[in-house]
N, C-alpha and C positions, 0 to 999 in steps of 0.2 A: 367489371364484375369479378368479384374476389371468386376462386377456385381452390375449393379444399380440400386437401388428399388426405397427411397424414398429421394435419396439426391434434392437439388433443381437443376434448371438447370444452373444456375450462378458459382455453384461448379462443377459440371459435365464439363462445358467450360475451367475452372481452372484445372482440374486433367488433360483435354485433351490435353490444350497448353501445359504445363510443361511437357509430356509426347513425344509430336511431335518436340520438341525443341530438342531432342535427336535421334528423327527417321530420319532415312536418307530418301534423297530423292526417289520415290518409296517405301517405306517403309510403314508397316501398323500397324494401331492402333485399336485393336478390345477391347470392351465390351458386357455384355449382359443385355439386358432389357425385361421389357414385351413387348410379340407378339403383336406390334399393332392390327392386324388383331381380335382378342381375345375380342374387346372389340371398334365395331365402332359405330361411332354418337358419337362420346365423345370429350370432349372438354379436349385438355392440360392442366393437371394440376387435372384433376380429379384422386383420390382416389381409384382404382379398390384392388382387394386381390384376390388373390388364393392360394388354401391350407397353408392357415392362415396367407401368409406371403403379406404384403401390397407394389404396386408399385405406381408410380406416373406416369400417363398415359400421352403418349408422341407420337402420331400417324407418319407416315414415312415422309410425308411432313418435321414434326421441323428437323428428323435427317437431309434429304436432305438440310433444311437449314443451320443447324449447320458444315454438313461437308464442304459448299459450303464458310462459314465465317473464314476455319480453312485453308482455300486455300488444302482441300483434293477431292477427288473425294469418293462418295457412294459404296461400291465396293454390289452385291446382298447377301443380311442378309441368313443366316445359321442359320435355325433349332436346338437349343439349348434343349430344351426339349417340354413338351405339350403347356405350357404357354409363354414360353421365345425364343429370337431369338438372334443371336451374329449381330453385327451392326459393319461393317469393313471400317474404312476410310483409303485410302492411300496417302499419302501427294504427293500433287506434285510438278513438277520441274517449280516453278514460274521463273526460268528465260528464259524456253523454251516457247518464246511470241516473237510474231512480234514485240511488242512492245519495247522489247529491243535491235533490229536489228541496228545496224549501219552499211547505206551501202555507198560507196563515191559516188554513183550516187543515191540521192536524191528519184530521180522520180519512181526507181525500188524497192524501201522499199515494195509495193503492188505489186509489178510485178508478173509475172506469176510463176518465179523460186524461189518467197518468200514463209518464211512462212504462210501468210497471204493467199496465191495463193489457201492452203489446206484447207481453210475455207469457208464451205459452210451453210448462213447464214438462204437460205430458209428451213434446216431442223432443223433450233429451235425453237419451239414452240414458248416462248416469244417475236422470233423479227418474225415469218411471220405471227401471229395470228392478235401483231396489225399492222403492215405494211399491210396485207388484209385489216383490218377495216379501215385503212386510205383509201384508193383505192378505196372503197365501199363509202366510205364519199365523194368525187370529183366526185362521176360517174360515174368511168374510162370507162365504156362503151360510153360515149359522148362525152369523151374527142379528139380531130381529131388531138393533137400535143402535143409531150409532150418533156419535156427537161428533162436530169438528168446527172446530174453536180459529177463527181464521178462515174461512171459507174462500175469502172472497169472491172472484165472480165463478167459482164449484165446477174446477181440474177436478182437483181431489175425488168428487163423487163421481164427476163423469168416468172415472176409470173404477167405480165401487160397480156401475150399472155396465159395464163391457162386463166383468170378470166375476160377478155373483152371478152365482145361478138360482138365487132366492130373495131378488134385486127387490121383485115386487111385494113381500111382504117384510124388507124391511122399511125401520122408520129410518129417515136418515135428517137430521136436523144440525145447519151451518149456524153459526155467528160469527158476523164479523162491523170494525164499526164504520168501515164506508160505504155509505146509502145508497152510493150510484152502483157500489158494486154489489152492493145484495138485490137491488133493482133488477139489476142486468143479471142474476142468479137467476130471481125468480120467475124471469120471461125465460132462460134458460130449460129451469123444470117445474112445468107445471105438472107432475104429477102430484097425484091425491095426497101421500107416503112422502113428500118432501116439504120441509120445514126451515124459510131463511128468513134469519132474523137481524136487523141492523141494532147491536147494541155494543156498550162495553164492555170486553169481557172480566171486566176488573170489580163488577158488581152483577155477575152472575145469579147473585139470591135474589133478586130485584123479578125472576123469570121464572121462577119455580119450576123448572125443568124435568124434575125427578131425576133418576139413574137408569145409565146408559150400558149396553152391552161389549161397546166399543165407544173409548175418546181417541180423535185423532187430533194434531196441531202440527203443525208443519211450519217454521220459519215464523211463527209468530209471539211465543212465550218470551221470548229472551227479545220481545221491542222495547226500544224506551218508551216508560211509562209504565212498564207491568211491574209488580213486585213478583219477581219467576218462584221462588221456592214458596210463599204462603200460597200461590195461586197453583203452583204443581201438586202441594200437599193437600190442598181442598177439594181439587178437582178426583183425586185418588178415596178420600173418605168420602165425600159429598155427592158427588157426581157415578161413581162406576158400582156396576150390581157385584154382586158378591163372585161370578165368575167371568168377570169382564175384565177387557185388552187392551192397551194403550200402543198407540205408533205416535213417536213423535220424529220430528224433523230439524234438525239443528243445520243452519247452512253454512258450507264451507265452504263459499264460492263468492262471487259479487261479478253484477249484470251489468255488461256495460257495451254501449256502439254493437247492441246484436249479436254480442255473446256471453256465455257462461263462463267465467276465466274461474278455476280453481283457487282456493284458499278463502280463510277468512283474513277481514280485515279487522286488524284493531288499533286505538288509538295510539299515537305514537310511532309505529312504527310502521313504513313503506313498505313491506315485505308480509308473506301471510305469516301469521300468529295464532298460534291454536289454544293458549293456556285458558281463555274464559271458555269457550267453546268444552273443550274438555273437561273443564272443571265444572262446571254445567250438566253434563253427561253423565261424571262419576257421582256427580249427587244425586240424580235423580235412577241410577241400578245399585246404590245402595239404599236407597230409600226404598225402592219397589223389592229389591231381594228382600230385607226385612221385613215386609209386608209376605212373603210367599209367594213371589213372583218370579218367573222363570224371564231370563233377559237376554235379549242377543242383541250387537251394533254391529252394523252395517253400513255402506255408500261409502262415497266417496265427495263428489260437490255437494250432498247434502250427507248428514250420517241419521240413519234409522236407527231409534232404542226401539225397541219391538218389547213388548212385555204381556207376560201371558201365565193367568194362573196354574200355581202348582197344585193339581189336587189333594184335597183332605185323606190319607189313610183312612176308609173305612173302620 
């Protein structure tokens, strides 16, 4: 087991790949370093020592991120001596991901019997921390109709009906286009006041929906198959009342072997790439700013545009 005192961290990433490049999948990769805990308020990169021998201080957060860049999972540090702790990463199975699902029925990649099905979004910190803060930005307790385009089997609403306090006189109406998963919605909520609809959202007018107080979509605009800017500028004239909110969700992350690992993926390149993603974002808070929309982005594994009308000057 390799022990790390004062190498820098650019070398420490370097002994780790070369090393997992041989570890099989599930397989572990332990060192040890100093006890974070030993030495807190301290900035990475600080100089600490004990009994004479000097380390380079590196708090649990950097490892978390390091294992999360090395596509491993954290596994919980072991007690190595007074000062030191072994730090265990295990590599994981990047190809155990929805994301690499090919199914011949398109619509059930999300369905209920996928892997995706196993993914419950509202227990990650990063995506229901700001997904709340978005929600609290619109009102949502004011809100008397809300759309959400993507629903699947309806996180989303279950954290509308924790955190409204006017839960029950709103309307809240999903679409999304896997059957099992609107299915599995609708045994979800059967109250009076909720609305799931299994279609495509690519022919919207097909449903004569009228206008909504609040649209939400979350991780679904930007799938293949959507044309994103005709279908984002329609849903803006077509779809929302004259003082109505938009939260969208754009993901920056990819699920795989049981976690959330940060960054988006794009074509070509191994590594996360954020240019579509961004380029995505800036069109759609120039498009809402020229409309009179007040915008703020947010998150992190997902990013929130939150957009929210600017009042008319009496």
């Amino acid at each position: 087991m390799k022990h790390f005192t004062t190498e820098p961290m650019h070398q420490i990433i370097a002994i780790l790949e070369s090393e997992l490049t041989t570890t099989p999948v599930h397989g572990m990769v332990s060192f040890e370093v100093v006890n974070p805990d030993c030495c807190l308020a301290t900035y990475a990169g600080s100089i600490i020592t004990y009994n004479d021998l000097s380390y380079i201080y590196r708090g649990y957060k950097a490892w978390m991120d390091l294992a999360q860049l090395l596509f491993c999972r954290m596994l919980t540090p072991l007690q190595q001596s007074e000062h030191t702790v072994m730090i265990r990463f295990q590599r994981l199975n990047i190809q155990d991901s929805f994301h690499q699902l090919h199914v011949d029925d398109r619509t059930e990649k999300y369905g209920i019997d996928s892997p995706f099905s196993t993914i419950t979004k509202n227990e990650e910190p990063a995506f229901v921390y700001a997904y709340i803060k978005a929600l609290e930005a619109v009102t949502i307790s004011e809100r008397q109709s809300v759309l959400n385009l993507g629903i699947n089997s309806g996180d989303e609403f279950e954290l509308i009906r924790e955190i409204s306090n006017n839960v029950a006189n709103t309307t809240l109406t999903g679409i999304d286009h896997s059957r099992s998963a609107i299915e599995h919605a609708i045994r979800r909520f059967n109250d009076a006041n909720v609305t799931m609809i299994a279609h495509d959202i690519n022919r919207l007018e097909e449903l004569n929906l009228g206008r909504f107080e609040l649209i939400i979509s979350i991780g679904t605009l930007q799938s293949p198959g959507i044309d994103f800017k005709p279908l984002f500028m329609s849903l803006i004239q077509n779809y929302l009342t004259s003082n109505g909110a938009v939260i969208l969700g754009f993901p920056n992350s990819r699920w795989m072997d049981g976690e959330m690992i940060y960054g988006a993926k794009a074509p070509n390149y191994s590594y996360s790439e954020m240019s579509l993603v961004i380029k995505d974002i800036y069109f759609c808070k120039k498009y809402l700013q020229q409309h009179r929309f007040r915008v703020t982005i947010t998150g992190k594994e997902y990013l929130f545009l939150t957009a929210t009308r600017i009042a008319t000057p009496s």
